[in-house]
C-alpha positions in Angstrom: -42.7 16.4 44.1 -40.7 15.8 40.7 -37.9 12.9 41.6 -34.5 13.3 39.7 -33.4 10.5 37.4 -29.4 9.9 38.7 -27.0 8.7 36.5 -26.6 5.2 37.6 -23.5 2.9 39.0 -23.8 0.2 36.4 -20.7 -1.5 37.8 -18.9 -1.6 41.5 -15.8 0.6 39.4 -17.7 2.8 37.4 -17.0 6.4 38.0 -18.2 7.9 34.5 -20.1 7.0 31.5 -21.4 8.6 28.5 -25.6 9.2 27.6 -25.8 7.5 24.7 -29.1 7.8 23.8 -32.9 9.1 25.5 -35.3 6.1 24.5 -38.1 8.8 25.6 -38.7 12.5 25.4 -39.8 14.8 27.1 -43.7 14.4 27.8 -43.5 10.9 27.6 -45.3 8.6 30.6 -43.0 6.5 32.0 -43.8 3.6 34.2 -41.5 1.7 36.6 -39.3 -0.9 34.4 -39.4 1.1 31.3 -35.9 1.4 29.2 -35.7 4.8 29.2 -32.1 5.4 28.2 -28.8 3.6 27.1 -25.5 4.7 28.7 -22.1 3.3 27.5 -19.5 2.8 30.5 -16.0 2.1 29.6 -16.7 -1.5 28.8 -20.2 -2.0 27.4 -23.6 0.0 26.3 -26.4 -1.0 29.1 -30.1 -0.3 29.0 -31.4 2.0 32.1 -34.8 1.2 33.4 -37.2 3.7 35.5 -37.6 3.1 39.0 -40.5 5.4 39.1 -43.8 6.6 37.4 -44.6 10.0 36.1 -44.0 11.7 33.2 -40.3 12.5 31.6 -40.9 16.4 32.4 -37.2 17.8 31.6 -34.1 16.2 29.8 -31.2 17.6 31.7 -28.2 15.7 30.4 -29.3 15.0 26.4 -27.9 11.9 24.3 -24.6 12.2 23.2 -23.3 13.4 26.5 -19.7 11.8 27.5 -18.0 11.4 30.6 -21.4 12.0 33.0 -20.5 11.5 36.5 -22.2 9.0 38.6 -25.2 10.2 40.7 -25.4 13.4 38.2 -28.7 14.1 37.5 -29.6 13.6 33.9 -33.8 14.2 33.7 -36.6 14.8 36.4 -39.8 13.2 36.1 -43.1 15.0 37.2 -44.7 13.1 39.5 -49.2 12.1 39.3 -50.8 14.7 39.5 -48.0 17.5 38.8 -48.2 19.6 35.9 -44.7 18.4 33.7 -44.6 21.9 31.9 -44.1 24.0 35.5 -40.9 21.8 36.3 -37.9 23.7 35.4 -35.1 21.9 36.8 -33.3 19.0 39.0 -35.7 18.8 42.4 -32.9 20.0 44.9 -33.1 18.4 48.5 -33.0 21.4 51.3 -29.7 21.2 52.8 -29.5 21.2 56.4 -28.2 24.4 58.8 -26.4 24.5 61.4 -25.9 27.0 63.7 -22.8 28.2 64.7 -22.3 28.3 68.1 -20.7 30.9 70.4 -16.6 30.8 70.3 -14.6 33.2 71.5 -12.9 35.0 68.5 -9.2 33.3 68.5 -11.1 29.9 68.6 -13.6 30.6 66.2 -11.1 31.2 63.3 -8.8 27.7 64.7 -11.9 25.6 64.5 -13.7 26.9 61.3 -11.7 24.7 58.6 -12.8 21.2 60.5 -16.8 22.4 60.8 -16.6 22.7 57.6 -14.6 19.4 56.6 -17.1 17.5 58.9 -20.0 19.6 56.7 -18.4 18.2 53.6 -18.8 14.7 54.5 -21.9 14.6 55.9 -23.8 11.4 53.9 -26.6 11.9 51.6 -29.9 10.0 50.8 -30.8 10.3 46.9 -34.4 9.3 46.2 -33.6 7.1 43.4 -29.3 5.4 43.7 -30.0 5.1 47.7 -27.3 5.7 50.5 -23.8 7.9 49.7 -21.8 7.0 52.4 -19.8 10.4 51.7 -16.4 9.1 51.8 -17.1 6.8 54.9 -17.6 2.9 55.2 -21.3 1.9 56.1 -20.2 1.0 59.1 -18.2 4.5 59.6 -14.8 3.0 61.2 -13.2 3.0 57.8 -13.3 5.6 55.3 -14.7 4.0 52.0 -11.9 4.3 49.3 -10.0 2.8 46.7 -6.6 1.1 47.2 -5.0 4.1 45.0 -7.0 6.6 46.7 -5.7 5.4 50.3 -2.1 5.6 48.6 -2.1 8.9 47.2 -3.5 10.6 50.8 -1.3 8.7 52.9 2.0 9.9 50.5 0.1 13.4 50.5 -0.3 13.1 54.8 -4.1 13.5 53.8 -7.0 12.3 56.3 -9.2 10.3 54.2 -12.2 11.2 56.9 -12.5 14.9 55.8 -12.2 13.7 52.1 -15.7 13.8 50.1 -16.2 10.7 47.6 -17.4 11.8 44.0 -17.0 7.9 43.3 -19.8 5.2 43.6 -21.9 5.3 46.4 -19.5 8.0 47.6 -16.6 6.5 47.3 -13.2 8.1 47.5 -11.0 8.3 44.5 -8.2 9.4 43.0 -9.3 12.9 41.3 -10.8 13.7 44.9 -7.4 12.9 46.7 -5.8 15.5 43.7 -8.4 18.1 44.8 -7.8 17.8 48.2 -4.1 18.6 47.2 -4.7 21.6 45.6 -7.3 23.1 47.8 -4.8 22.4 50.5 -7.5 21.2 52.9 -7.8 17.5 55.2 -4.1 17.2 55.9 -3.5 14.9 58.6 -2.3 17.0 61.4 1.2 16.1 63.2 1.1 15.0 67.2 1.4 18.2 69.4 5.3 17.6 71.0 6.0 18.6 74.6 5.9 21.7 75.7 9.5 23.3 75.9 10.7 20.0 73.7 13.2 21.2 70.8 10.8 21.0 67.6 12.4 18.1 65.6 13.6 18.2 62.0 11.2 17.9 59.4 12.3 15.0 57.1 12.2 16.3 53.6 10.1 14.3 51.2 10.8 12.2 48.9 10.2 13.4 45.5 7.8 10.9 43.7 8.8 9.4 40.8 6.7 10.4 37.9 7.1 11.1 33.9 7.0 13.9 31.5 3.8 16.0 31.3 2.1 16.2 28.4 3.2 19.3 27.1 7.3 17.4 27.8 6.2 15.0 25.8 4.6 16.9 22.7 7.8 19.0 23.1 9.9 15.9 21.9 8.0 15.5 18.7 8.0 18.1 15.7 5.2 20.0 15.5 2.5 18.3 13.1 4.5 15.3 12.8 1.9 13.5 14.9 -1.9 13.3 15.4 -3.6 13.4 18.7 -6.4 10.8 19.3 -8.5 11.5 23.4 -8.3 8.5 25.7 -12.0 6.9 25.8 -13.1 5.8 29.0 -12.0 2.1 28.1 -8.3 3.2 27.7 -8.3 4.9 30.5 -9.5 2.3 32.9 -7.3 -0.2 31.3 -4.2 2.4 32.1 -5.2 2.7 35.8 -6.2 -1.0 36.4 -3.0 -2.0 35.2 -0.6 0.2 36.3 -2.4 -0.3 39.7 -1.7 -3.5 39.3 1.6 -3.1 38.3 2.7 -1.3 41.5 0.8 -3.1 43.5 0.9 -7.1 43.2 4.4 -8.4 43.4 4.3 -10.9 39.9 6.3 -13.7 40.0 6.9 -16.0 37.0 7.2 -20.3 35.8 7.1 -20.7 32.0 7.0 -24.3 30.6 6.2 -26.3 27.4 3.4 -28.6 26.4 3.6 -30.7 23.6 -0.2 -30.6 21.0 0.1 -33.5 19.1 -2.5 -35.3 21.2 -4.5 -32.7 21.8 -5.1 -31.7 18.3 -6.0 -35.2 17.6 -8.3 -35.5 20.1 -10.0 -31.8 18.9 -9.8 -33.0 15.3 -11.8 -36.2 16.0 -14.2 -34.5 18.4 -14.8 -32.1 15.8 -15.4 -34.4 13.3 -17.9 -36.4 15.1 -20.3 -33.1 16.2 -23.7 -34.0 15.3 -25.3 -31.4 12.8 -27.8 -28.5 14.3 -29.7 -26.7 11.6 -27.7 -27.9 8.9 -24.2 -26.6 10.9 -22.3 -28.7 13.3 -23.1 -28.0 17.0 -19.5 -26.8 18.1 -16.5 -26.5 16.3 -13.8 -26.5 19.1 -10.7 -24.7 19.2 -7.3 -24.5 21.1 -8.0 -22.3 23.2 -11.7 -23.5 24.3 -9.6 -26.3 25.6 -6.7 -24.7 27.3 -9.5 -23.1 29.5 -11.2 -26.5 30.2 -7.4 -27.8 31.2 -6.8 -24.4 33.4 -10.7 -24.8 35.3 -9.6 -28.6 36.1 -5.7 -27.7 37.1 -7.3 -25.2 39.5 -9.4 -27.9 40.9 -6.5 -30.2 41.2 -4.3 -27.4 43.1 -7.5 -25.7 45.0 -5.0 -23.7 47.5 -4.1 -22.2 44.0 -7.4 -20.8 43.4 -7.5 -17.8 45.4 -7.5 -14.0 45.7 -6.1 -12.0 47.5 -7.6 -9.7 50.8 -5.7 -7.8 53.1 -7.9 -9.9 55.9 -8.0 -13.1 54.3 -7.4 -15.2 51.7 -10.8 -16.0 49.6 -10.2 -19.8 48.7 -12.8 -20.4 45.7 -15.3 -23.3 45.2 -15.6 -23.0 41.8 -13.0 -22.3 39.1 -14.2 -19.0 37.0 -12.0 -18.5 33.7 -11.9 -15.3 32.5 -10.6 -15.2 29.1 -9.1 -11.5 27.5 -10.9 -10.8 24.0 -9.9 -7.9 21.7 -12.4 -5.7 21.2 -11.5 -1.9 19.5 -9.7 0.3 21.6 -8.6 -2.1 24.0 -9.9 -5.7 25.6 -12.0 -7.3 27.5 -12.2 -10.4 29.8 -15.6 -12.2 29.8 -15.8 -15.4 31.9 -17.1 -19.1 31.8 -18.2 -19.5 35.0 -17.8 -23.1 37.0 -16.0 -24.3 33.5 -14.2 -27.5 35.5 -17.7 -28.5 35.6 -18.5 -27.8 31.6 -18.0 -29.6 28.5 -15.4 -28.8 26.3 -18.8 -28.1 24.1 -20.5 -25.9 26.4 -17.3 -24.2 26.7 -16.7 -23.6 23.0 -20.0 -22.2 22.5 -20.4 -20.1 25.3 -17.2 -18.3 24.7 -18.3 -17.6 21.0 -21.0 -15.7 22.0 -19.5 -14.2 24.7 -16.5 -13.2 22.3 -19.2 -11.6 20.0 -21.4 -9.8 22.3 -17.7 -8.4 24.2 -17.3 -6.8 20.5 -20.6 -5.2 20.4 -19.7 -4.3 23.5 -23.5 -5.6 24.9 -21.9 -7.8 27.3 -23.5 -7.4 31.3 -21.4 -7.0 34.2 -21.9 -9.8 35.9 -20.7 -11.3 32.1 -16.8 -9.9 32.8 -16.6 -9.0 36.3 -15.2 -11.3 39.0 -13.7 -15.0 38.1 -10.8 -16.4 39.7 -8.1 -16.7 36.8 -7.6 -16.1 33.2 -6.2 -17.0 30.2 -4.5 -14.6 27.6 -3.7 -16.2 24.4 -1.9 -14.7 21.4 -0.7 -17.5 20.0 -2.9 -16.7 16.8 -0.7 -13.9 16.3 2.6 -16.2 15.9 3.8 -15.4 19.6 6.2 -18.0 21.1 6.2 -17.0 24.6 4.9 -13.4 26.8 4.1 -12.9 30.3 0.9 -11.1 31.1 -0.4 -8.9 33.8 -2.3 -10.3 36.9 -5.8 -8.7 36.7 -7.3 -8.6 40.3 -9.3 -9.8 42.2 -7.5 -13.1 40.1 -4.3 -14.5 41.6 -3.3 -15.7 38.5 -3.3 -15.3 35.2 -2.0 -17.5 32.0 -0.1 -16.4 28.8 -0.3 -18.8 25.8 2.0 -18.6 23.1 1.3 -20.2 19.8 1.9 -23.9 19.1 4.9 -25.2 17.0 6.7 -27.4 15.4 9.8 -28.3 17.4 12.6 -30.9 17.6 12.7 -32.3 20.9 14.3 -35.3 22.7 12.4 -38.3 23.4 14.3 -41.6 24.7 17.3 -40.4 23.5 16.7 -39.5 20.2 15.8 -36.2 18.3 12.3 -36.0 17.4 9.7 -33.4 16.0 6.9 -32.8 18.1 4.3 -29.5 18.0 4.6 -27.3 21.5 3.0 -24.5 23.3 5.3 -22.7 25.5 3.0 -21.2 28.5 3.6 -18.6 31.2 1.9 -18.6 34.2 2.0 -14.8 36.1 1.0 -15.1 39.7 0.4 -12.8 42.8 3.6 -13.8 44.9 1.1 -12.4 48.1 -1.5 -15.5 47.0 0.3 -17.8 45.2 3.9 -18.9 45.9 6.4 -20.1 43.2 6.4 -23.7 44.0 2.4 -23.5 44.3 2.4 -22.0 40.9 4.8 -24.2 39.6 2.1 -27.4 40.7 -0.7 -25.8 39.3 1.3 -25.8 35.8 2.5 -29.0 36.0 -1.6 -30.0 36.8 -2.3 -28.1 33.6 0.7 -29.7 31.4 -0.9 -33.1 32.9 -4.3 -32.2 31.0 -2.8 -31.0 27.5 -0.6 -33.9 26.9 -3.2 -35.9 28.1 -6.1 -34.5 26.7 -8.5 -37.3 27.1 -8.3 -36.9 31.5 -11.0 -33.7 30.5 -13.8 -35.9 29.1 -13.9 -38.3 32.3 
């Protein structure tokens, strides 16, 4: 029987990706752990492998292809034995029947929309991405969807257990909450009242708040005075993560200053004493490589600090994880040193320079920038005295470095010059409280001004 090659959830968020490339054609034999293809998701390009032998018989989706859905199929191959010219099309799985049962007529035509919700979420088996739970949780007490999902329905009065999931592993998400709205179907129904009880007023809703369409907003500009470039998949997860996050985490604020001057005597001398490693020094540290060294140990010094957010629990975390955002085109990307209390400031330095490099050839893996417990946004390169940045979950916290200067400060009385950082620290107000935060800055001023605490 020819099994359908789906496209594959390369991430726990991916919804989409595009087919860049077939790294076989049709007629090709393909055994199990062959690349056979390259998709792009909205963050890097990632080599597919075959889970199963044959031969590529048909090419449904070809290269080029953006915006395939997860669990689409994109090629069948023919499996031993089967002739790959005779296979036409995906292999389609029998769906099951049910019979109808006997109703009286009035009842038939009351019940008919909920067999037929219950028919839409009935979970599937796919021979090749496993189980799709259909909407619900694997353990089926919860349905299975995402935090924006579960606050569009519940605004819309939609039950999210007669919602089918187009998501990963059928999970439910936002575009099927907006279908669901405009096929009218899976509203939650109100509680029968009393018979011969007044029917009580219906509340009118509140109108929610949103902005112009598109079309309002092309309206405000003159014709041709403006060109319009499509969102990529990168932008447009960056626009829903953060506005998510945005409406969601309650940020709360503690900016301070650090003063450099011993720090970038320390880095100058380290630097000068790296030993040479075909004919180039072994690291060449910079600023930043130790800012994230002096964040992994301030989280280790304020441990209740390193945390994320659940709505069941807190997850306290043994090791500090810092995530750190790199620029890449169209938009950015946060790969992370994992453990990096436990690094040296060398290990650090060159780990994040290849990670920096591979993030802008986008060939970074998953497990590369997904997770970690904090970050650190720096834009100090760019002249910026202070920002505040968005918390990015699952992280608690997140910390905004502006660009080090020359400053007249006071010191025993008298005016001085000294060179400063000013930092700002966002955190989840849920996870991390403002006197919390405010001790895990002053943990991370400690290891700045004195720099030599992170080689012990």
């Amino acid at each position: 029987m020819p099994v359908n090659i789906l496209m594959p959830a390369l991430s726990p968020t991916m919804e989409k990706g595009n087919l860049a490339k077939w790294l076989k054609k049709e007629g090709d034999a393909i055994k199990s752990g062959d690349i056979i293809a390259e998709i792009e998701t909205d963050k890097a390009t990632m080599e597919v492998e075959a889970v199963d032998e044959g031969v590529l018989a048909k090419i449904v989706v070809p290269e080029g292809t953006a915006d395939v859905a997860v669990n689409e199929v994109i090629g069948v191959i023919a499996g031993e034995g089967e002739d790959a010219k005779s296979v036409s099309g995906p292999a389609k799985a029998d769906a099951p029947k049910a019979e109808a049962p006997k109703q009286e007529p009035a009842k038939a035509e009351a019940t008919a929309p909920k067999a037929e919700a219950k028919h839409e979420s009935t979970p599937q088996v796919t021979a090749e991405s496993g189980l799709n739970t259909g909407g619900k949780s694997v353990s089926g007490d919860r349905p299975f969807a995402s935090p924006l999902a579960r606050r569009l329905a519940k605004e819309a009065g939609i039950d999210l257990g007669k919602v089918q999931g187009s998501g990963p592993h059928g999970r439910i998400v936002e575009k099927d909450i907006e279908a669901a709205k405009q096929g009218g179907a899976a509203k939650t129904a109100p509680a029968a009242a009393p018979a011969g009880a007044p029917a009580a007023p219906k509340p009118a809703a509140a109108p929610l708040a949103t902005g112009p369409s598109d079309e309002q907003t092309k309206k405000l500009f003159a014709p041709g005075s403006y060109e319009e470039i499509p969102h990529d998949g990168m932008r447009k997860t960056i626009a829903r993560r953060l506005t998510e996050a945005k409406q969601t985490i309650p940020h709360f604020y503690v900016t301070l200053d650090c003063e450099l001057d011993a720090l970038l005597k320390l880095r100058a001398e380290l630097n000068a004493a790296a030993p040479e490693k075909d004919g180039k020094p072994a690291y060449k540290l910079s600023v930043n490589d130790m800012v994230i060294k002096a964040l992994a140990l301030a989280l280790k010094a304020v441990p209740d600090a390193n945390v994320s957010w659940t709505d069941a629990a807190m997850l306290k975390h043994r090791h500090a994880d810092v995530g750190v955002a790199v620029s890449i085109p169209g938009g950015l990307i946060t790969p992370i040193i994992r453990d990096a209390c436990h690094k040296t400031l060398s290990q650090i330095s060159n780990e994040m320079k290849d990670m920096a490099a591979r993030a802008k050839a986008r060939k970074l893996k998953p497990e590369e920038y997904q997770g970690g417990t904090t970050a650190v946004s720096n834009l100090g390169m760019f002249g910026v005295k202070d920002f505040a940045a968005v918390v990015n979950p699952p992280h608690a916290t997140i910390l905004a470095v502006g660009a080090g200067e020359q400053r007249v400060i006071v010191k025993g009385g008298q005016p001085a010059v000294a060179t400063v950082m000013s930092v700002t620290l966002s955190t989840d107000h849920r996870a991390v409280d403002g006197a919390l935060g405010a001790e895990l800055l002053q943990a991370f001023k400690g290891y700045i001004e004195k720099p030599m605490a992170m080689l012990v």
